[in-house]
C-alpha positions in Angstrom: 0.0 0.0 0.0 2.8 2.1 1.0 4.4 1.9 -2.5 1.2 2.1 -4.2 1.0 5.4 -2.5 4.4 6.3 -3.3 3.4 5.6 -7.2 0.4 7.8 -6.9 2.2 10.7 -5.8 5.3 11.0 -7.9 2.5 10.1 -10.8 0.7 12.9 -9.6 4.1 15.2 -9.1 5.0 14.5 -12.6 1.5 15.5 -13.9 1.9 18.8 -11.8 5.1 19.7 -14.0 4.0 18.8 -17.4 1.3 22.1 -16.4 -1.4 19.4 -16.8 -3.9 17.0 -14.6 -4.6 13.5 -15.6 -4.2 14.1 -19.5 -1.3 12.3 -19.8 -0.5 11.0 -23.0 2.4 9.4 -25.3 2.8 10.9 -28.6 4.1 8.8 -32.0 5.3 10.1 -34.8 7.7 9.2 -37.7 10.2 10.4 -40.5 11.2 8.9 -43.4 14.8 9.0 -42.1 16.7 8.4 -38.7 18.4 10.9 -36.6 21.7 9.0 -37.7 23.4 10.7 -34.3 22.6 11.7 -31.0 25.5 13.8 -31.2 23.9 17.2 -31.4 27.7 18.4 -33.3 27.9 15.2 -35.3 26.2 17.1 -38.4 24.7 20.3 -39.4 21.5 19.1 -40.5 18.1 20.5 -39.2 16.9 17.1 -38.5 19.7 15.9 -36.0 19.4 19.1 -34.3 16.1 19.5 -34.0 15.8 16.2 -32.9 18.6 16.7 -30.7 17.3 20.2 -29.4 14.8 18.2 -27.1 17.6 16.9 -25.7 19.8 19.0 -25.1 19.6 23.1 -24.6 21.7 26.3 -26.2 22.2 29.2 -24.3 19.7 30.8 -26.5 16.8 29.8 -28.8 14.5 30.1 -30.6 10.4 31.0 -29.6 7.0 30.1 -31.6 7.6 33.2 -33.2 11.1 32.3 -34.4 12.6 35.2 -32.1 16.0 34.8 -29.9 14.6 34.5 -26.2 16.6 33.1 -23.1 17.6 29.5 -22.4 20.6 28.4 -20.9 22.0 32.4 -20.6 19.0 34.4 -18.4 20.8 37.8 -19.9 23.3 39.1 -21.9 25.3 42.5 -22.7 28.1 44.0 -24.5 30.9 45.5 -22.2 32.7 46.4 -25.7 32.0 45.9 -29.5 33.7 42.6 -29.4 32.8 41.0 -26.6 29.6 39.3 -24.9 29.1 38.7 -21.6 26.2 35.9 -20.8 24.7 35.2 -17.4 24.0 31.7 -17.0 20.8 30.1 -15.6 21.5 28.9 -12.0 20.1 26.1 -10.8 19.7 23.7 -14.0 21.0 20.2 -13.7 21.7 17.6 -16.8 19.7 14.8 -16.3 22.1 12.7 -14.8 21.9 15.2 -12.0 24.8 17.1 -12.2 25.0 20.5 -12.6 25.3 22.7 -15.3 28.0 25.4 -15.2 30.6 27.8 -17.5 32.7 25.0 -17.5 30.5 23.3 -19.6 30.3 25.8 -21.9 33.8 26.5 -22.2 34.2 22.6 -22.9 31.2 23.0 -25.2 33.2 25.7 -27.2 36.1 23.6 -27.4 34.2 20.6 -28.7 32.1 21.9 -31.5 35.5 23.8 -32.6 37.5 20.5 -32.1 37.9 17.8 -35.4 35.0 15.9 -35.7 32.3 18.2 -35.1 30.0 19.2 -37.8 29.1 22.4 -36.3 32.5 24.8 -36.4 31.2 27.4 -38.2 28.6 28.3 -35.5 31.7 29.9 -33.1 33.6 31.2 -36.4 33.5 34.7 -35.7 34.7 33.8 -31.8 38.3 34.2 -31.0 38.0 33.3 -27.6 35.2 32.0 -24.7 36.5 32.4 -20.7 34.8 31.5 -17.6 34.0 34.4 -15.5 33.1 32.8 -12.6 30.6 29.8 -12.4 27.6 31.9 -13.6 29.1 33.6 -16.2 31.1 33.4 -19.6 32.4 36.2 -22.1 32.9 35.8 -26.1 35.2 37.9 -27.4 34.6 38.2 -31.6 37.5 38.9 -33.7 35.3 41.6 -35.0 32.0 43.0 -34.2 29.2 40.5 -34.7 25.8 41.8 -35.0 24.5 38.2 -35.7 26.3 36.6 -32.8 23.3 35.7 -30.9 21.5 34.3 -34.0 24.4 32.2 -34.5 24.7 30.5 -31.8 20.9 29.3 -31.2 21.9 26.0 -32.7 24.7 25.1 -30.5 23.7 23.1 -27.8 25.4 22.7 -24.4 27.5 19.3 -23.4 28.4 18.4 -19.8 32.2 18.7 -19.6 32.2 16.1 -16.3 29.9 13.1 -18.4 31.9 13.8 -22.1 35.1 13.2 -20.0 34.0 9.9 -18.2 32.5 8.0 -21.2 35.2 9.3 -23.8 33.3 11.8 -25.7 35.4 15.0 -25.4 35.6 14.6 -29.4 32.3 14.5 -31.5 32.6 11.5 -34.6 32.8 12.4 -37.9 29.7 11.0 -39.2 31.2 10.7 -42.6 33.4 7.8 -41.1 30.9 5.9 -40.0 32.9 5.6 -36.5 31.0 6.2 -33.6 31.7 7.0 -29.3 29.3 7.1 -26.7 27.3 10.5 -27.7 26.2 8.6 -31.1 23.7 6.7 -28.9 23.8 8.4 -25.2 23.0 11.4 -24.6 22.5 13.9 -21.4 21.3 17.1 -21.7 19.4 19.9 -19.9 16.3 20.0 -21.6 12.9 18.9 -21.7 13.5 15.3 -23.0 15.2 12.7 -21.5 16.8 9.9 -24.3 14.5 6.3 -22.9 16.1 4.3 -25.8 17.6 4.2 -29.2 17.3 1.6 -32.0 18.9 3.4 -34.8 17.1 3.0 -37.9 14.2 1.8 -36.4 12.7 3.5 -32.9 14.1 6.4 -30.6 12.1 6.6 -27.4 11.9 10.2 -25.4 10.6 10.8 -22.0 10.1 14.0 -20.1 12.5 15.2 -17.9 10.9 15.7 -14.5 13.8 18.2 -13.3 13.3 20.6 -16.5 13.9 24.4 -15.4 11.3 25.5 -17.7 7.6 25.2 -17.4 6.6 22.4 -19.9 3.7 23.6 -22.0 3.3 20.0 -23.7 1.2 16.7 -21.5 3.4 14.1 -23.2 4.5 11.4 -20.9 6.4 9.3 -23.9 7.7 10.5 -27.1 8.3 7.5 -29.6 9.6 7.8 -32.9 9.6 5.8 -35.2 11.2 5.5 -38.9 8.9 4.7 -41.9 10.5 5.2 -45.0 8.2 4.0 -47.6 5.8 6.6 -48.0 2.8 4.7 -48.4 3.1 3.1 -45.3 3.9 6.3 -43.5 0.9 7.9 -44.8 -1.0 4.2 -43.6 0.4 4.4 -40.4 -1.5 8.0 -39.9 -4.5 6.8 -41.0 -5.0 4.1 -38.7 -3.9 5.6 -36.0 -0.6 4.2 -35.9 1.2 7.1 -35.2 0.0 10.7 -34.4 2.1 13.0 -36.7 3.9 12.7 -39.8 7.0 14.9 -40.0 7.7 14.0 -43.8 4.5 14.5 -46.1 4.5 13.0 -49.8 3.5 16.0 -51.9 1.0 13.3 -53.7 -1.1 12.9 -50.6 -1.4 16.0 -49.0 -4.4 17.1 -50.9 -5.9 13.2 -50.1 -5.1 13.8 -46.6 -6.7 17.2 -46.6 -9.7 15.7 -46.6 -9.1 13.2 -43.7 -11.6 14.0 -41.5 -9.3 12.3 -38.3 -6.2 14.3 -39.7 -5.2 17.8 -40.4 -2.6 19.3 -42.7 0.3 22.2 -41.5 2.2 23.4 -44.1 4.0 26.7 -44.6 6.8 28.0 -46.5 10.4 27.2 -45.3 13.2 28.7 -45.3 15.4 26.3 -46.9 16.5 26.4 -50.6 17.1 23.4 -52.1 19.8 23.3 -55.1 22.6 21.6 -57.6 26.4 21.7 -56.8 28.9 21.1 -59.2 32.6 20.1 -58.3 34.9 23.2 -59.7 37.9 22.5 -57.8 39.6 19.5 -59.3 41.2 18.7 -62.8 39.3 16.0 -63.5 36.0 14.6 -62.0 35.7 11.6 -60.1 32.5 10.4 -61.5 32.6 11.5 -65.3 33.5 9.9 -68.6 35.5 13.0 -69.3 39.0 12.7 -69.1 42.0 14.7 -68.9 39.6 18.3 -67.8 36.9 19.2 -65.4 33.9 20.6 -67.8 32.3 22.3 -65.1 35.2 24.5 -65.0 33.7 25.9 -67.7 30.8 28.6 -67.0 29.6 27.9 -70.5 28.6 24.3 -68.7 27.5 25.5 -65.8 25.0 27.8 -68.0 23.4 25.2 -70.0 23.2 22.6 -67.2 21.0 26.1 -65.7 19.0 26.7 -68.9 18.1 22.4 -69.3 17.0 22.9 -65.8 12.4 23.4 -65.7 12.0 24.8 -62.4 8.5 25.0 -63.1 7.6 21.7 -64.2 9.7 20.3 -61.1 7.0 22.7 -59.2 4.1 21.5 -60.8 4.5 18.0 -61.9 6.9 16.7 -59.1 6.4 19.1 -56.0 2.5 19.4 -56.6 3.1 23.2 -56.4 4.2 22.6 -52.8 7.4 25.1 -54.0 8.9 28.4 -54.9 10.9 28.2 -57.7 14.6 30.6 -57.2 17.5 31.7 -59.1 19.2 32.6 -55.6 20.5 30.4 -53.0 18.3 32.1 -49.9 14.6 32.7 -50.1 11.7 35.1 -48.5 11.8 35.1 -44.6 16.0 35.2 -44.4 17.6 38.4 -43.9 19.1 39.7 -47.2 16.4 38.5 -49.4 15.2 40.6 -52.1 12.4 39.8 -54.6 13.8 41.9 -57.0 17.3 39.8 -57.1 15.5 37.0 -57.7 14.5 36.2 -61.4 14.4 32.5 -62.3 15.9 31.3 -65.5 14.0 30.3 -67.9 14.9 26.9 -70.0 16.2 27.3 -72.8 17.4 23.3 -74.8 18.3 25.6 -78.2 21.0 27.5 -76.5 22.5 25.2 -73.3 23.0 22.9 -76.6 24.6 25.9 -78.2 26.5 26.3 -75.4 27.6 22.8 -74.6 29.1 22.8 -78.4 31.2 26.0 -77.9 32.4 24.7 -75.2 33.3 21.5 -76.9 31.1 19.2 -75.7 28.5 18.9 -79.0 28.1 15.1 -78.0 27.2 16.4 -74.1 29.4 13.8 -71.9 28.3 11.5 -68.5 28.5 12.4 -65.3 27.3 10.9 -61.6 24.5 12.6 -59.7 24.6 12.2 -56.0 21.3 12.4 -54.8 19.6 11.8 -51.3 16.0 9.4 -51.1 15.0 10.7 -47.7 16.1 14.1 -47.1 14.1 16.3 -48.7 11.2 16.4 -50.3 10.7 14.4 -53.4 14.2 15.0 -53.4 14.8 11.1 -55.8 11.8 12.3 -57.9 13.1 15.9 -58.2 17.0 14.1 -59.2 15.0 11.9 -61.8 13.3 14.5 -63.3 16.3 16.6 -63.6 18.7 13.0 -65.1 15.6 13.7 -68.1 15.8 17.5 -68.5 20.0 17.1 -68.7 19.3 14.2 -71.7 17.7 16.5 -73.9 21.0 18.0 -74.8 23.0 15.5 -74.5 23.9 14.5 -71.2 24.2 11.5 -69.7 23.4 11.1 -66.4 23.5 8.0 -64.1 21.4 9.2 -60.8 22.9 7.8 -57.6 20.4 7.9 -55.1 20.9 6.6 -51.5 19.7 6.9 -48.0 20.8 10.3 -46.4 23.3 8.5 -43.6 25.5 7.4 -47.0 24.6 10.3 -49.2 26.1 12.9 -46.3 28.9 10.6 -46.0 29.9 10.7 -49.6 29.2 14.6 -50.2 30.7 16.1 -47.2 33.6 13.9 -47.0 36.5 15.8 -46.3 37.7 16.3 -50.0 33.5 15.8 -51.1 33.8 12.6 -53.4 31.1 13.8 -55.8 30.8 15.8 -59.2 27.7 16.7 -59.2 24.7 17.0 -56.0 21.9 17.8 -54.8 21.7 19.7 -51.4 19.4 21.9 -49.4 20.6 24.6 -46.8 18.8 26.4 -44.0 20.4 29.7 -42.4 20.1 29.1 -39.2 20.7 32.8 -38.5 18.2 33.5 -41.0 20.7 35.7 -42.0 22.3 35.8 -45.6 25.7 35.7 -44.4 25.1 31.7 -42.9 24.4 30.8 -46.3 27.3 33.0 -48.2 29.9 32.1 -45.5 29.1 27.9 -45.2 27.5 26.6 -48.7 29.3 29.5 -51.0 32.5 30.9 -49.8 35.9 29.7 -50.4 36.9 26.4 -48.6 39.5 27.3 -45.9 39.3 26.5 -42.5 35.7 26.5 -40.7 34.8 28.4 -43.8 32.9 26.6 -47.0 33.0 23.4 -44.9 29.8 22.6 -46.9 30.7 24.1 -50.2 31.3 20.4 -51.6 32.0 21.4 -55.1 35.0 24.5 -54.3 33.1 26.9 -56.2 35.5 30.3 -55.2 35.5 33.7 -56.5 37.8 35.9 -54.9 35.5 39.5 -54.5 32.9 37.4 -53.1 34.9 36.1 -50.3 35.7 39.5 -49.6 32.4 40.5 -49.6 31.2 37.9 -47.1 33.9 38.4 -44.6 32.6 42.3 -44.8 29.0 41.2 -44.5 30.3 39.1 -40.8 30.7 42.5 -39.7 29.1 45.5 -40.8 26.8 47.6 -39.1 25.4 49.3 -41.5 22.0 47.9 -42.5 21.8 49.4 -45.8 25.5 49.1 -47.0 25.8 45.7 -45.4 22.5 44.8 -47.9 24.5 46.4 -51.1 27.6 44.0 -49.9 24.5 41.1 -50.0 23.2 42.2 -53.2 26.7 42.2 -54.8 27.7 38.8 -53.5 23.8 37.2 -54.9 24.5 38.8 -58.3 28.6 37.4 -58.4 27.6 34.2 -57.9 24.4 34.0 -60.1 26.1 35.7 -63.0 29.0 32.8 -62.4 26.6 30.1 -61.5 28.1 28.8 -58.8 25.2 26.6 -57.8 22.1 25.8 -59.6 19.1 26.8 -56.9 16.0 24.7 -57.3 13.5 26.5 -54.9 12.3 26.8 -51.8 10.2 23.5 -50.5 6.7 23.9 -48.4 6.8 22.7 -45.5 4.5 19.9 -44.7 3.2 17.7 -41.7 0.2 16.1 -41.1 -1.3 14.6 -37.5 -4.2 13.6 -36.3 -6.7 16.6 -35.4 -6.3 15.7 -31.0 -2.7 16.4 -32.0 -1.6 20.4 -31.3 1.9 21.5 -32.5 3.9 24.7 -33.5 5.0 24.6 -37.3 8.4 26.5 -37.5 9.5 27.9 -40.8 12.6 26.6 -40.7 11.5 23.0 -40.4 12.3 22.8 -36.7 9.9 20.6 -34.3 9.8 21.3 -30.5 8.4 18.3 -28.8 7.5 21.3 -25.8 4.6 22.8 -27.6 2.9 19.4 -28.5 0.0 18.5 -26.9 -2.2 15.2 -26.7 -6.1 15.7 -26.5 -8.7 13.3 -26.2 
């Protein structure tokens, strides 16, 4: 009796802190992709880290509305132009129970800097982080930053005392396929505690009783699950299988519209999705073309550009779930201008015309490295784009796998491809994420994911002024400048912007983010 009394009342405690009575509930949803890492630096990808950002906290994030609030830091200020001073939150434990302080966010620093991690470019403008005292910690930028607290909403705090007892002061490159004891463990401060992991299969969550925050969601168990075949995800929300649906086939939204049991959440994102060629090396790895790189050749580049139908990949692939671009950020990121943005029109007559001048009047073969559970439609979209590249003369053998070896091929450390597909969300929603990590120069932490070496010297310039300028209307005229360089060159072939789109069942509440992001905090469970 004793016990069952005991039961009763830590049930009851527990219902008291999720800020609900006896509506408890477990919530199940699935993806058409894993996690791949608990490792919330293993890779920049906004699944892993949103998946991860349950799990573990930044100092400062993001709200419904997509502003920077307080997390982990309570308060911040600027003692000079180049330097930060955050007040941490006292008081928060990591769910092993011990406590979190700046000497796990000086080890945190060290660690997402350190080989390994995915995540360097997020502390690129830091030249150094030192412990005040236990409460407090000071970044000091090589330069002003104005974007320095935007930056840093998608690094997530470590505890220095449990990486140094299980050996995982070092994230794993995921590209390796190695792995430590942060691929599967984790322990973080937030609102989620990691239950289980079956990778590939099931990750179980459950709420963290000792959360500082006040929990606005009733979930008691978080399960999800990975359904790749997109029938039987679509299935599995029907019958009640699962609750929510992160990944949406374009071909049944408008069926699933009309669920009665289910409703649809869709919105813009902020992601562009887009082409990469490899422009740094003499020859290409994955081409019949010997002895030269073609797509050295901006004559190449053009055609592949002007063979490309954005709008029938809109309509006929993407079921107008997308916003066809000619530049590599879209509406809702800082630097974005409609007026920059004027999408090419095909043209087969002249990229032949221009594949023959540039002495290809045959066209040649290359390899396209394409992901099948990334993005959406993104094997369809690579199909589609195999038969637009044929019509003048190219020959193009699609190779389409599963994101955990796609990433690994692509982002390897000298990018063993010739020619991908990628997609890229600025995590700042700033301009300069974008310009400094998918289109600068490789060198250091910057272009880490420029995997085809596209560099153009004035543009580099340009971004390393954009880190740093002040000036909102000259720092947009350096952003402008940079977007017309690198369209004129066609350093990248953008695709467009894809619509976000989940479904769950209508007892199911949830905040869509624009940027693709999905805090299990906000969902709730109704009967």
């Amino acid at each position: 009796m004793r016990r069952l009394l005991l039961a009763g009342a830590a049930a009851l405690a527990l219902g008291m802190g999720l800020g609900f009575g006896a509506e408890a509930s477990t919530f199940r949803w699935a993806n058409d992709g894993d996690v791949n890492s608990m490792d919330p630096y293993a890779r920049n990808e906004t699944f892993l880290l949103t998946f991860t950002h349950n799990i573990y906290e930044p100092l400062v994030r993001r709200n419904r509305e997509l502003k920077v609030e307080p997390a982990l830091a309570t308060s911040w200020s600027q003692p000079s132009p180049t330097v930060w001073r955050l007040n941490l939150r006292q008081g928060v434990k990591f769910h092993d129970g011990s406590p979190f302080t700046a000497d796990d966010v000086v080890f945190s620093a060290q660690r997402v800097r350190a080989g390994g991690s995915n995540l360097t470019s997020v502390l690129s403008s830091v030249k150094e982080v030192r412990k005040i005292d236990d409460h407090t910690v000071e970044f000091e930028t090589h330069a002003p930053d104005p974007i320095f607290l935007e930056e840093i909403t998608t690094w997530a705090i470590m505890s220095k005392r449990w990486a140094e007892a299980n050996n995982a002061t070092q994230a794993v490159d995921l590209t390796t396929g190695q792995e430590n004891f942060a691929t599967r463990n984790a322990n973080g401060t937030g609102p989620f505690v990691l239950a289980s992991r079956e990778p590939d299969r099931r990750t179980v969550l459950r709420p963290n009783p000792n959360w500082w925050d006040r929990p606005e969601h009733n979930l008691t168990e978080v399960q999800f699950n990975v359904i790749g075949n997109d029938a039987t995800r679509v299935a599995a929300l029907l019958s009640g299988e699962v609750d929510m649906i992160y990944t949406v086939p374009p071909q049944d939204t408008e069926r699933l519209s009309r669920e009665r049991a289910v409703r649809v959440h869709q919105q813009a994102e902020l992601r562009t999705v887009f082409l990469g060629f490899d422009q740094s090396r003499e020859e290409l790895l994955k081409s019949d073309v010997r002895g030269r790189n073609p797509f050295r050749d901006l004559r190449v580049r053009q055609a592949f550009q002007l063979a490309i139908d954005l709008e029938a990949i809109k309509t006929r692939i993407m079921r107008n779930q997308s916003r066809p671009t000619s530049l590599m950020i879209g509406p809702g990121v800082n630097g974005f201008t409609e007026a920059a943005d004027r999408v090419v029109r095909p043209d087969v007559n002249r990229a032949r015309q221009l594949l023959t001048e540039a002495g290809y009047p045959n066209g040649f073969g290359v390899t396209l490295d394409c992901p099948n559970d990334r993005y959406v439609n993104d094997e369809a979209i690579c199909t589609a784009v195999v038969s637009m590249l044929a019509r003048i003369g190219v020959r193009v053998n699609l190779a389409a796998q599963t994101r955990a070896r796609y990433f690994a091929e692509i982002l390897a450390p000298r990018y063993n491809t010739s020619f991908y597909m990628l997609g890229w969300t600025p995590t700042t929603y700033d301009a300069h994420n974008t310009l400094y990590n998918i289109m600068a120069s490789r060198g250091g932490q910057r272009g880490v994911f420029n995997s085809g070496g596209w560099s153009n010297p004035r543009f580099d310039e340009l971004t390393n002024g954009i880190a740093v300028e002040t000036d909102l209307a000259k720092r947009q005229q350096m952003i402008d400048e940079a977007m017309r360089i690198h369209t004129e060159q066609v350093g990248h072939i953008p695709l467009h912007q894809q619509v976000v789109v989940w479904a769950a069942r209508t007892n199911i509440t949830l905040q869509q983010m624009a940027d693709n992001y999905f805090p299990l905090r906000y969902v709730r469970v109704g009967q």
